[in-house]
N, C-alpha and C positions, 0 to 999 in steps of 0.2 A: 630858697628852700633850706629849713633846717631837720639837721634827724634828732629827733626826739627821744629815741631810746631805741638802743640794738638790744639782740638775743640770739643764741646759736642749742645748739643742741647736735653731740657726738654720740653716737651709740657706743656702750660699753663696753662692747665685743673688738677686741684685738685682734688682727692680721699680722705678724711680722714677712718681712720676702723671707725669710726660711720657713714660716709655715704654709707657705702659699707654693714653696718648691722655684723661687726665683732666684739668680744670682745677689747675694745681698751686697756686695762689692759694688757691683756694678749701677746695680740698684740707687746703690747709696752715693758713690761717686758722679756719676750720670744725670740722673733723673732727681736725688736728693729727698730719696723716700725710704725709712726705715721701716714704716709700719704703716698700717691705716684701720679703719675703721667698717666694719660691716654689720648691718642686722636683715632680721627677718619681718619686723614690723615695716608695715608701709609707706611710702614716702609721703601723704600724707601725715601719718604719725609723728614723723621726725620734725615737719613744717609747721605743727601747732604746736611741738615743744618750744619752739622759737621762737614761735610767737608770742605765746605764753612770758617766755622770760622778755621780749621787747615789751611788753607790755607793762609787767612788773617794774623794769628801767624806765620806763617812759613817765609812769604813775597814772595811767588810762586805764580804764577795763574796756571791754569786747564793744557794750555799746557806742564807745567814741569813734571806733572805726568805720569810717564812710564808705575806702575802697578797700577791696584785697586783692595785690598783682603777685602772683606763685611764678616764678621762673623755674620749670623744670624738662627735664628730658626725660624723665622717668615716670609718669604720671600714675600715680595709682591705677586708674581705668581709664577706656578710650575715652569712656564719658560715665557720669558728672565730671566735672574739670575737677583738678586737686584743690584749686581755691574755692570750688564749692561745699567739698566736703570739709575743709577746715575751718570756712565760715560757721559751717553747720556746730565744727562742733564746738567750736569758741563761742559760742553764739551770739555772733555778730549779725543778724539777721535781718539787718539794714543795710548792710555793705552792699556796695556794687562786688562781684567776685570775678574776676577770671584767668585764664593761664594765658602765658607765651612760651613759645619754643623755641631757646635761642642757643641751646646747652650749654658751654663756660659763658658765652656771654650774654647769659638768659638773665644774671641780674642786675649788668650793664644796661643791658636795651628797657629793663622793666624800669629801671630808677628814673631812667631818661622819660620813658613816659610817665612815669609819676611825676617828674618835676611838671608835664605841662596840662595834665589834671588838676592838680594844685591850684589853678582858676576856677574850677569848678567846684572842689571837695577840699575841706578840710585837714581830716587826719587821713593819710595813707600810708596801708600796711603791706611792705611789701617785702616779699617772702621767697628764700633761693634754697629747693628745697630736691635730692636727689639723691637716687639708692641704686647706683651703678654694678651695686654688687650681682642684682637680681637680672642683671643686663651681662653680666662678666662671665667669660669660658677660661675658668681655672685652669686650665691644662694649656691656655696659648700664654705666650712668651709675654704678652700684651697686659695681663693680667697684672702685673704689677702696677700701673699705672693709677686707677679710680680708688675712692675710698666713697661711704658715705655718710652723709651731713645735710644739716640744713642750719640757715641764718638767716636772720630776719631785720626789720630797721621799720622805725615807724617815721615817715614824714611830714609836717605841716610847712605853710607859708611863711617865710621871714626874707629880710634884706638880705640875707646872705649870697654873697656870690656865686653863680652855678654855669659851667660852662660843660655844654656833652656835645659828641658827635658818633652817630651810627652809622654803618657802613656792611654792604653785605657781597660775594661775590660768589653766586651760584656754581659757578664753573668745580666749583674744591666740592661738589658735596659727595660724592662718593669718595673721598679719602678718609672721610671718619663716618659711619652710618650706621645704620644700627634697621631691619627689617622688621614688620609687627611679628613679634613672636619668639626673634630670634637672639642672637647677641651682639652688643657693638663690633663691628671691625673697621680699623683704623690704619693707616702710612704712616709711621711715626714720624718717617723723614719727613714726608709733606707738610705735616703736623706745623714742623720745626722750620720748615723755608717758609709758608704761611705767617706763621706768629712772628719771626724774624726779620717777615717784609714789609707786613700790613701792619703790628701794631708801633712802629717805630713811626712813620705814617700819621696813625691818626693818633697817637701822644703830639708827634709835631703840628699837627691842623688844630687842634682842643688847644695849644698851648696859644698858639697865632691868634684865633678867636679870642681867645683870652686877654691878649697882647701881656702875657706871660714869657720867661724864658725858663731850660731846668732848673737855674740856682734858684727859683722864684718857689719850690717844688718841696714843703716840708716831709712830705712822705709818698711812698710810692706802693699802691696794693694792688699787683697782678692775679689773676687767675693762678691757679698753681698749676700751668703744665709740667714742667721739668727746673729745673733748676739751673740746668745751659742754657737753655731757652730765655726764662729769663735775664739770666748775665748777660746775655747776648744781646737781649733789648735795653736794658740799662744802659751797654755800653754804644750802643747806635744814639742812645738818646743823652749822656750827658750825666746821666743818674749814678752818682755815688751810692752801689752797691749799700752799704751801711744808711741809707733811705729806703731802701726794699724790703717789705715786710713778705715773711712767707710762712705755712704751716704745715708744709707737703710733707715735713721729715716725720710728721706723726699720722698726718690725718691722708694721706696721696693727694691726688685731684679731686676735688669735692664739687669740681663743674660748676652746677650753678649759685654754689654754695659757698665756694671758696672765698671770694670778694667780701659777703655776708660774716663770715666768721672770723674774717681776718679784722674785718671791720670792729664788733663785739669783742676778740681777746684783746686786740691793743691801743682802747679807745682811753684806755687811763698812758698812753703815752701824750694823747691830743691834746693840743693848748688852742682857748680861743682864736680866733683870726687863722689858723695853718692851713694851708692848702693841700689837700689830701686828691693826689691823683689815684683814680682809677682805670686799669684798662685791662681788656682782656679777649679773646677769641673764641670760636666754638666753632663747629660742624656748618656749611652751609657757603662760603665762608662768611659767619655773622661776626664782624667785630667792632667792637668801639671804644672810645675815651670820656671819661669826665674829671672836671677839676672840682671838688667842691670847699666850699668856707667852712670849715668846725665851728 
């Protein structure tokens, strides 16, 4: 599997934690988030910005795309899916379209099935796209945490090496949930024993399948839960900090997005042949890892 061109799209609109009435200390020291990003357009809206710009990267227009995979927790409506409406409006109107629910690693689990579509189709567009803010109760303590974003990656068939593994464990899902109608609420702690248990874990099982070790590992692009949270899995796993890519200090947790943009801003660090880990967690407990070839 190779990607063909990323795209991301940040809403304009700034949050700092003092306007949002959070500790910014703490904020910053802790968790590793100065500011983030929120609007009032759609989360659809935000997933065809991305799209858009992967597309332009890629040098495709809308008709090349086969599939469309949207990983979000935040879906525009209960139905049409949000990769319906984005097909619609890109007018890809051949695509296969649909969503998954996997929240931070909604667009782990979606790349993972793209890679094994990729028998089947062509070009696949797939898309991490979520607007936490229309989910978020500004007045909980919580509130600092999400920002939102979307990022996109367009992928086709090649020799390049691609190792994933998915992993889910029901038992966590009431520690992060969110009711139709209502607002997420979350265990930060649990959040944090989770992410610090499971994804050390399956980085270790991706790497094995691989017959990889970490030194093997040119970069590493986590989910942006917190910024301890990640140190803490770098350092179970071997990962030289200064290999950890992050963008929580502007953008917060961008959930299923996160992965996608981190992807799209530091794709000009990327050399042929590198091996670009990714891994990440979500609600449910959904988590997984992939190695992929640049």
């Amino acid at each position: 599997m190779k990607i063909l061109g990323t795209g991301s799209y940040l809403p304009p609109r700034k949050l700092s934690n003092t306007d949002i009435g959070a500790d910014d200390m703490w904020a910053h020291e802790k968790l590793g988030i100065s500011e983030r990003r929120v609007t009032y357009k759609d989360t659809a809206f935000l997933g065809e910005m991305a799209a858009q710009n992967a597309l332009i990267d890629a040098g495709l227009i809308a008709e090349h795309i086969d599939m469309i995979i949207v990983a979000t927790a935040t879906s525009s409506k209960l139905n049409p899916s949000t990769a319906a409406m984005i097909q619609d409006r890109l007018g890809a109107h051949t695509a296969v379209a649909f969503d998954i629910s996997a929240v931070c690693s909604g667009f782990v689990y979606a790349l993972d099935m793209a890679h094994l579509y990729l028998e089947k189709y062509t070009n696949i567009l797939v898309i991490g796209t979520d607007t936490f803010s229309h989910i978020t109760d500004w007045k909980h303590r919580d509130c600092v945490f999400f920002g939102d974003g979307a990022g996109a990656v367009i992928v086709t068939r090649s020799k390049n090496k691609y190792h994933g593994r998915l992993y889910a464990d029901g038992r966590g899902q009431h520690d992060f949930e969110t009711e139709h109608g209502g607002m997420f609420v979350m265990d930060s702690k649990a959040v944090y024993v989770a992410g610090t248990t499971f994804l050390p874990r399956a980085i270790d099982e991706v790497l094995y399948e691989a017959d990889l070790t970490i030194e093997d590992i040119d970069w590493m692009l986590p989910h942006q839960g917190s910024v301890t949270m990640l140190k803490e899995i770098a350092r179970c796993v071997g990962m030289p900090w200064e290999k950890v890519m992050t963008n929580m200090e502007f953008y917060g947790n961008t959930a299923g997005a996160s992965i996608p943009i981190l992807l799209d801003e530091n794709k000009k660090y990327f050399k042929p042949g590198d091996r670009i880990l990714l891994a990440s967690i979500g609600s449910g407990w959904a988590y997984g890892a992939i190695i992929l070839e640049w």
